[in-house]
C-alpha positions as CSV (number, residue, x, y, z in Angstrom):
1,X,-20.0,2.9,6.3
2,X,-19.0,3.9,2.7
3,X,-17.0,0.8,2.0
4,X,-15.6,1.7,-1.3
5,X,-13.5,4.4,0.4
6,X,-11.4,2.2,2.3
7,X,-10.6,0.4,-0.9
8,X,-7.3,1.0,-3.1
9,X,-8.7,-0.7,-6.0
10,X,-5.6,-3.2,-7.3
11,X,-4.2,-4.5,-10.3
12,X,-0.2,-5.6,-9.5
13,X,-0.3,-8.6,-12.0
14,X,2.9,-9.0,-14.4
15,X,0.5,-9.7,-17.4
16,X,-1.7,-6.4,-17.1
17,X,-2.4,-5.3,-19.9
18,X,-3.6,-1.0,-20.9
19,X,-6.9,-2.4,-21.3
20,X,-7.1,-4.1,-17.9
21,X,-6.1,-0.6,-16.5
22,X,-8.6,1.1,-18.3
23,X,-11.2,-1.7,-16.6
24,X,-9.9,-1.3,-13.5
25,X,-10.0,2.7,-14.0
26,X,-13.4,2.8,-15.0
27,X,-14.6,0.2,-12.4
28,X,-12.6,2.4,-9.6
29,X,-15.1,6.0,-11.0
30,X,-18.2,3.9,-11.3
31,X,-17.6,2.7,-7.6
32,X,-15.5,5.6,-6.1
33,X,-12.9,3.4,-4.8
34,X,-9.8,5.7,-3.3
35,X,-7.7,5.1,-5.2
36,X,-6.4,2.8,-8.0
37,X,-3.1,0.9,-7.5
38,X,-1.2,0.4,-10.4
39,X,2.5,-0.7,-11.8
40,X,4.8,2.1,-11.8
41,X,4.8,2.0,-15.9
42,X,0.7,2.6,-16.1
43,X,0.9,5.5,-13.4
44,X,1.1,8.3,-16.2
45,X,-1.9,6.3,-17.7
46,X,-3.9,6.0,-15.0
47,X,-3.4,9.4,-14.1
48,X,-4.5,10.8,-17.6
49,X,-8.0,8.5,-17.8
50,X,-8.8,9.8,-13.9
51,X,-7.9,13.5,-14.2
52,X,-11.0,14.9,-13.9
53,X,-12.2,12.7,-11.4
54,X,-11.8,12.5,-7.4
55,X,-9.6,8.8,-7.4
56,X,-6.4,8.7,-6.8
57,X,-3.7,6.9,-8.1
58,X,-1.7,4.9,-6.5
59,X,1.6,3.2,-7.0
60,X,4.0,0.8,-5.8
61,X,8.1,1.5,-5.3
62,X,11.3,-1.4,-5.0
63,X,8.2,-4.3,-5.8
64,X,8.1,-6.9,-4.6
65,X,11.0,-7.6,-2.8
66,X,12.0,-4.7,-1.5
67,X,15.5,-4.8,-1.8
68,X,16.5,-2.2,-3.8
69,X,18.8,0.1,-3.0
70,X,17.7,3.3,-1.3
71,X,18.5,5.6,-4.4
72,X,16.8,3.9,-6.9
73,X,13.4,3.4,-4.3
74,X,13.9,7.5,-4.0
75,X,14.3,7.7,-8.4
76,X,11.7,5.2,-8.7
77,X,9.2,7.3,-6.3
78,X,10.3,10.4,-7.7
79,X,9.7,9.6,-11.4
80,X,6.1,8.1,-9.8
81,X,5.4,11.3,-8.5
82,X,6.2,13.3,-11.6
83,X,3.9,10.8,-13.5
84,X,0.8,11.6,-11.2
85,X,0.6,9.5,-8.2
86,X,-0.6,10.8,-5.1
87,X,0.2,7.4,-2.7
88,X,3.6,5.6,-2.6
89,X,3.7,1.7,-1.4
90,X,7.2,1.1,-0.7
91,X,8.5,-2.7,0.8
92,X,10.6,-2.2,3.2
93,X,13.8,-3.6,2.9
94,X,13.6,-7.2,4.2
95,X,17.5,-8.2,3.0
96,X,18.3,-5.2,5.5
97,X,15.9,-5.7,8.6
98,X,16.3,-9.5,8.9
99,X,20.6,-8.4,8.9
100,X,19.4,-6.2,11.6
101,X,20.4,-3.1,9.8
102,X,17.8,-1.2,11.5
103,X,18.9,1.9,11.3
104,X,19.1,1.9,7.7
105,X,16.2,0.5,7.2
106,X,14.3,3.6,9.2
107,X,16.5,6.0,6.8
108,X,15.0,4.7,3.5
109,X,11.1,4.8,5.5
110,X,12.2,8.4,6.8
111,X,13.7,9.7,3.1
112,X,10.3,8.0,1.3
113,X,8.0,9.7,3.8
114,X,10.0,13.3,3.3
115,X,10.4,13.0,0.0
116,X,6.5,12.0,-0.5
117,X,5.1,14.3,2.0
118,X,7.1,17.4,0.2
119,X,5.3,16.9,-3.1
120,X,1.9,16.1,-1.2
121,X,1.5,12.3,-1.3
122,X,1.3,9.9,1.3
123,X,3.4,6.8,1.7
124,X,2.3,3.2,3.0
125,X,5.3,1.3,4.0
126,X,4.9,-2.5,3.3
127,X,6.4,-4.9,6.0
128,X,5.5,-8.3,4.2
129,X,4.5,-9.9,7.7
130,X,4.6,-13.0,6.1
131,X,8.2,-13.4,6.4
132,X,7.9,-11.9,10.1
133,X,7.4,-12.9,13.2
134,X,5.5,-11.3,16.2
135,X,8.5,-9.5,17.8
136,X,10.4,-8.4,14.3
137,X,6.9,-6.7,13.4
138,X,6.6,-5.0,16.5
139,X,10.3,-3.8,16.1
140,X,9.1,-2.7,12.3
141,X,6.5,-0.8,13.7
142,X,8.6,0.7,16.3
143,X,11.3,1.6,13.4
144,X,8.2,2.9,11.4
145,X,6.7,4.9,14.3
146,X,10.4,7.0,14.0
147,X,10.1,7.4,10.6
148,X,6.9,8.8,10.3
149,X,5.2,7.1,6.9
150,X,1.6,7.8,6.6
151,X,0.3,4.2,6.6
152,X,1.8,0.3,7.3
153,X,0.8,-2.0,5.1
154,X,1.1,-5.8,5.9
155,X,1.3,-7.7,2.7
156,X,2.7,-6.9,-1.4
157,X,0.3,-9.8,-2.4
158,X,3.1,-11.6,-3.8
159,X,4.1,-14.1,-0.6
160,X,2.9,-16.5,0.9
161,X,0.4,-15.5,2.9
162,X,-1.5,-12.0,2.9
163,X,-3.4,-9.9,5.3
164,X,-3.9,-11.8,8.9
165,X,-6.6,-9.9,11.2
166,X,-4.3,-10.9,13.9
167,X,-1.2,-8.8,12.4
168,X,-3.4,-5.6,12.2
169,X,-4.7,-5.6,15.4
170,X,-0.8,-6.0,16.9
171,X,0.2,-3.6,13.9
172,X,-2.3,-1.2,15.4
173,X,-1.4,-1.3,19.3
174,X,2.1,-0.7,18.0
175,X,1.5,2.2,16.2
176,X,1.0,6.1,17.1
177,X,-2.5,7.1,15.6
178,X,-0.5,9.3,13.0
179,X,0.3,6.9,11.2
180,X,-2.8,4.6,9.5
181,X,-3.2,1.0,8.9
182,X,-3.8,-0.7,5.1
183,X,-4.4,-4.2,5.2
184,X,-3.4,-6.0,1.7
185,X,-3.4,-9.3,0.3
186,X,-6.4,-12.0,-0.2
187,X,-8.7,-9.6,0.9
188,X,-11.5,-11.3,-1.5
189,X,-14.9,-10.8,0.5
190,X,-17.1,-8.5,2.4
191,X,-17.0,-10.6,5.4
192,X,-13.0,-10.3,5.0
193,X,-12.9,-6.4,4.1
194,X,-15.2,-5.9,7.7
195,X,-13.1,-8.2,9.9
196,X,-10.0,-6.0,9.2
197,X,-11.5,-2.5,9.3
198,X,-12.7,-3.3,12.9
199,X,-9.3,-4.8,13.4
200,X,-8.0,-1.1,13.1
201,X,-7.1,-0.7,8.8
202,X,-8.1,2.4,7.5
203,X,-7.4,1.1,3.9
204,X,-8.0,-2.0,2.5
205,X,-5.8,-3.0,-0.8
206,X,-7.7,-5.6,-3.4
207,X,-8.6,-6.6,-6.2
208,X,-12.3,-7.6,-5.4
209,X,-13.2,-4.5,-5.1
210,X,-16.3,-4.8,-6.9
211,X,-17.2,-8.0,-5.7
212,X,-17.0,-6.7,-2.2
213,X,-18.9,-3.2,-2.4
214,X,-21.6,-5.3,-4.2
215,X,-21.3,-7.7,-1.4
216,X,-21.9,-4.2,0.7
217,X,-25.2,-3.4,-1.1
């Protein structure tokens, strides 16, 4: 297993700085991570110092709390996609699903998935399971599995509690194999990053990439 391609190599903090992104960049080549996953701002960035190299960039849209309306989640994607990312993570919005919106909520997943697919890119729609319980996931992945995103991701980092093997194994049954897992939030160690790929995630989002693909070796 080549581990460092599950990985969407992370940096989300508030206090990054360009020169943590050019770490994180240079760490992400010297590794081969997927992908990078960076603020919206640093997307243009990130994109210039890994254009002549296979990684990605990734980037994150109405973070962290999702409740953005859905035309500025499809202004803040579009201006992402202009700047050079390739992958879209998009929270869901939570204000709308827990009001039982739900058909709402599966328009802004179906207009981000569209609006990414037409210009190439994927999109990973985070549920934040934290603030969920069993049956409102199962009904996210139900509204998901209409609206066609690429991946579901469990966790923006940023709550509570992250990634729970549990979660991606139900998130998994749920879903039609179209549409991938990622598995996000405290994933620190190797032992972690294998316990949720044989769970069923495709993509793992962290920051320990390093420490984990070293971990590997």
């Amino acid at each position: 297993m080549n581990l460092a391609e599950y990985i969407d190599y992370t940096n989300l903090k508030p206090t990054a700085t360009e020169t943590d992104i050019r770490q994180l960049c240079a760490e992400a080549y010297e590794y081969r991570f997927r992908t990078v996953c960076v603020p919206p701002s640093y997307v243009l960035y990130a994109s210039d110092l890994l254009a002549e190299t296979p990684i990605k960039v990734c980037t994150v849209i109405g973070f962290p709390l999702g409740y953005n309306s859905l035309p500025v989640k499809v202004t803040e994607a579009e201006k992402a996609l202009e700047d050079g990312a390739t992958e879209l993570d998009m929270v869901m919005n939570l204000t709308r699903f827990k009001s039982m919106a739900y058909l709402s909520v599966r328009e802004e997943i179906s207009t981000l998935a569209g609006l990414a697919q037409s210009r190439g890119a994927l999109l990973k729609v985070i549920l934040e399971t934290a603030y969920l319980d069993e049956n409102e996931i199962r009904i996210a992945c139900d509204l998901c599995a209409e609206a066609a995103p690429d991946f579901v991701k469990t966790s923006t980092g940023f709550a509570p509690v992250g990634a729970v093997v549990d979660h991606i194994r139900l998130i998994r049954s749920l879903l039609p194999a179209s549409i991938q897992v990622k598995a996000s939030g405290g994933i620190k160690t190797y032992e972690q990053a294998i316990a949720f790929i044989e769970a069923g995630a495709t993509r793992l989002g962290t920051s320990s990439g390093v420490a984990i693909v070293q971990a590997a070796s």
